[in-house]
N, C-alpha and C positions, 0 to 999 in steps of 0.2 A: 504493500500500500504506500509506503511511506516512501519508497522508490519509483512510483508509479507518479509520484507527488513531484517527486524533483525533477521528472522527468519533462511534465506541463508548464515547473514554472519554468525550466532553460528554455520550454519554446515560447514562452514570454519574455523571452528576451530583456532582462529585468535593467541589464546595461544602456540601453534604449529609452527608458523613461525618462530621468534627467532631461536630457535636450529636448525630447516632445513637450515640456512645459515651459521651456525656458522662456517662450511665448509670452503664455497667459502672466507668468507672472512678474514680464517687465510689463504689459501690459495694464495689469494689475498697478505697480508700484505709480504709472502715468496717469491713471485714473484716478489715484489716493491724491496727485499732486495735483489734478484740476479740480477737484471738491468733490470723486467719485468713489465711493468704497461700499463695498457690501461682505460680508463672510460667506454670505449663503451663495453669492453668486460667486466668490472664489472659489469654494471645496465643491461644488456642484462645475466648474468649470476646470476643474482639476480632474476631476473622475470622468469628465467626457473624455478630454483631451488621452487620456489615459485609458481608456477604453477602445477610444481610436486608436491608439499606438500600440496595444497589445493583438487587435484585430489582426493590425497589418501585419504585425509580426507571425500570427500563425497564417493568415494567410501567403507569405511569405514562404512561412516551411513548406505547406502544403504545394502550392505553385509551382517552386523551384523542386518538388523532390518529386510530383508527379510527372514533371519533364526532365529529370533527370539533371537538372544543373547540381543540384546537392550531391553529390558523389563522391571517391575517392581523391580526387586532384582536387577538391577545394580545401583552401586555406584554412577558412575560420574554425569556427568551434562546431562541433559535428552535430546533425539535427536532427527531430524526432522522428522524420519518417524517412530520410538517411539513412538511421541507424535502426530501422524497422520496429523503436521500442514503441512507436505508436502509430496505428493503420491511420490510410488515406482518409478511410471512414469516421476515425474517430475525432481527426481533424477536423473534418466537414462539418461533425456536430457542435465541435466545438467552438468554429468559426461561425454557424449561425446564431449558439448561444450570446456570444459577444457582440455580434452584430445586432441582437433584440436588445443587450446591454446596453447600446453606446445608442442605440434609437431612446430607449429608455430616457435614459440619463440624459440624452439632446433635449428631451422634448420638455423634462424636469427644469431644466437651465434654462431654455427660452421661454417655457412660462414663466417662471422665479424671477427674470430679467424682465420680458415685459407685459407680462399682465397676461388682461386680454382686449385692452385699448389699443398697445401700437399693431394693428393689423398686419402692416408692410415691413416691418421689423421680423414680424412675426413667419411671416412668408419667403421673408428672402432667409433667415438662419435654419428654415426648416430644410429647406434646399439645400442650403452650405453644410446641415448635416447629413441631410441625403448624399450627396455631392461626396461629402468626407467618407464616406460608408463606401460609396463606391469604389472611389480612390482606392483603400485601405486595402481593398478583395482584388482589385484590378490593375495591382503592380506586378500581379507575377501568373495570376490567376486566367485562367480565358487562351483561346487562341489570338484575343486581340491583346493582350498585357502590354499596356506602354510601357513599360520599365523593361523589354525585349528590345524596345525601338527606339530606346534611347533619350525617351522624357520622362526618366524618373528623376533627373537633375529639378526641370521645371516645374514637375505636380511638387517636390520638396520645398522647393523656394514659394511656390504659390499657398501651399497648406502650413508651411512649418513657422513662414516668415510674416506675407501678409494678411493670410485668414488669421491665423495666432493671434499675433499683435493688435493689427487693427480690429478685427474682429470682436476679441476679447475685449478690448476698450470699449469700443462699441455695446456691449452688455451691460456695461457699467452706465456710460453716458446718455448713452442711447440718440448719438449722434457722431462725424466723425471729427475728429480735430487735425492738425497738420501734425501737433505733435507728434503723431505716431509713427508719420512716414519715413523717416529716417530707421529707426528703431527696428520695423518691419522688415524692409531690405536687408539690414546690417543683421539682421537673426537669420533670415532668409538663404543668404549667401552661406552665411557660417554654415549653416543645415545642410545645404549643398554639398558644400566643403566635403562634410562630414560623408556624405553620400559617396560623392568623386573619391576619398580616399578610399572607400571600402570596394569601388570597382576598380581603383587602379591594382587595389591587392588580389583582387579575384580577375585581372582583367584574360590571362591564361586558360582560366579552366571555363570563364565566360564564353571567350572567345571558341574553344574547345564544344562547348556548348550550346550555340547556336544564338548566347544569351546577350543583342546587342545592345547594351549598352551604352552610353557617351562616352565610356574612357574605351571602350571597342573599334566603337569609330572612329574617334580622334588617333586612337594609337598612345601607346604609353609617352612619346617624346610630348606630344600635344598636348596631352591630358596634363604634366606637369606643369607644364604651360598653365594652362584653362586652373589649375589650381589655386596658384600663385597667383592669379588675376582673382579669384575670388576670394582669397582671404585678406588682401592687399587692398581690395576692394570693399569689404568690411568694416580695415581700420579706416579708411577716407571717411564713408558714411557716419563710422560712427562719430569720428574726431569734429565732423562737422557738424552732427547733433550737439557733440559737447561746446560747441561754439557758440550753435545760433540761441542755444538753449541755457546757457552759462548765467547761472546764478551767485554761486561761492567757489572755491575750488573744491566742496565737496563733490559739485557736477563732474571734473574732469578726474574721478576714482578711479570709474572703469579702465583708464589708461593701464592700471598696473597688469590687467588682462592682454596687453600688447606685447609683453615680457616672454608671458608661454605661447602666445599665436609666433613672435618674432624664431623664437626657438624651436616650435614646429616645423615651423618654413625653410630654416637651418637645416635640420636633421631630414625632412624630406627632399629637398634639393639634394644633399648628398647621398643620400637613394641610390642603390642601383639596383634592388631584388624586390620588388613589386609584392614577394609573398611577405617580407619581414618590413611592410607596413603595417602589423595589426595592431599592436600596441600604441601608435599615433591614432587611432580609433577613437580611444577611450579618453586620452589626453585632448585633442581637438571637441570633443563632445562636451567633455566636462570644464573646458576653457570658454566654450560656448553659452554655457549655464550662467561662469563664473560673472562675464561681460556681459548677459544680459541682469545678472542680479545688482551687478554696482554700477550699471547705465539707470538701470530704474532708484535705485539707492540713494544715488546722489541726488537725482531730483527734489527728494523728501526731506534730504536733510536739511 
């Protein structure tokens, strides 16, 4: 039993969570700074978000292992229908039970946010969960899976950065502000990042695989490339939030988050073996978290 337990939550992929909120709650801290705060619609905006990112994650397993990309030649940490400790079928169940979850919970939160007066709020977040649902099942899942063809870079930038960010603010304010669009992109990109490095590590047994990706197409010299423009790209956005938005120099904290991104960049340029990127995974993810919690931080203090 108790092994049958460890076995669910690795395909929850529990390393993953961190950066799916990193979002909501710079998000969050941007809304406390324009006169926006709720609890209820943080921890209810917290367990979608999270609901979402555990979906994808089995959906993920399931996708890649019924097409065969989960196999011997891949890099990472081995998975549950990989290593056959859990059938295709039991995935399946699994993934529709999380997917009635995160409908649940969406529909919890956008009531809790807006009533049942903002109609058009109401309508467009039902969609953006729908939307998200899809997304979650449809990166690896289907004979159409965009994340074969090379726009999982952009549903991550579109779901991770500015539905997140602006989105979740929007819960709160129940309007949009400019504030956010900096923030957005700069989480956005990071999430990318975060993506691109984990296809440049797999980009081998993808490519082996049939599984086209952006760092497939691009090619490993490219993708390096396309890297380093995104995280470089990042610091700019963000450095220029902490400009237009400069209050004290408690605003320009996040900076010290530039330190591990700078060093990242280091040790990935110097690169040459594509599989012994994995460990920049968790570092880049978790530096992502870091600089979205003292981008929102600073603002409040």
């Amino acid at each position: 039993m108790m092994n049958n337990l460890s076995v669910w939550i690795a395909s929850m992929r529990l390393r993953t969570l961190p950066l799916s909120v990193s979002g909501i709650i710079l998000a969050t801290f941007l809304a406390l700074k324009m006169g926006y705060f709720s609890w209820s619609i943080f921890i209810l905006a917290l367990l979608t978000t999270l609901s979402f990112q555990i979906l994808s994650n089995l959906a993920n397993d399931y996708g890649d292992g019924l097409k065969g990309t989960d196999n011997a030649n891949r890099i990472g940490p081995e998975r549950a229908i990989q290593s056959g400790k859990i059938t295709p079928k039991q995935m399946q169940n699994a993934i529709y039970i999380n997917a009635f979850l995160a409908l649940l919970f969406s529909a919890i939160l956008i009531f809790t946010a807006f009533g049942s007066s903002q109609v058009i709020l109401i309508l467009i977040f039902f969609v953006l969960g729908i939307a998200s649902i899809v997304a979650a099942i449809k990166y690896t899942v289907g004979k159409e899976a965009y994340g074969y063809k090379g726009l999982g870079d952009l549903f991550v930038f579109i779901f991770f950065g500015l539905i997140s960010v602006a989105g979740g603010y929007v819960l709160y304010a129940k309007t949009l502000d400019a504030i956010v669009y900096l923030p957005a992109v700069t989480i956005g990109l990071l999430s990318a990042g975060v993506l691109n490095l984990n296809n440049l590590r797999d980009i081998a047994s993808d490519e082996a695989s049939k599984k086209n990706t952006l760092a497939v197409k691009l090619g490993a010299k490219k993708t390096k490339v396309y890297h380093n423009v995104l995280i470089i790209s990042a610091v700019v956005f963000s450095a220029l939030f902490g400009i237009l938005y400069f209050q004290s120099y408690y605003s320009l904290i996040f900076i010290v988050s530039y330190l591990p991104l700078l060093l990242h960049l280091n040790r990935f340029n110097k690169n040459k073996v594509p599989k012994l990127l994995d460990p920049e995974l968790k570092k880049l993810a978790l530096t992502t978290v870091l600089l979205a919690v003292l981008m929102g931080l600073g603002q409040v203090l």
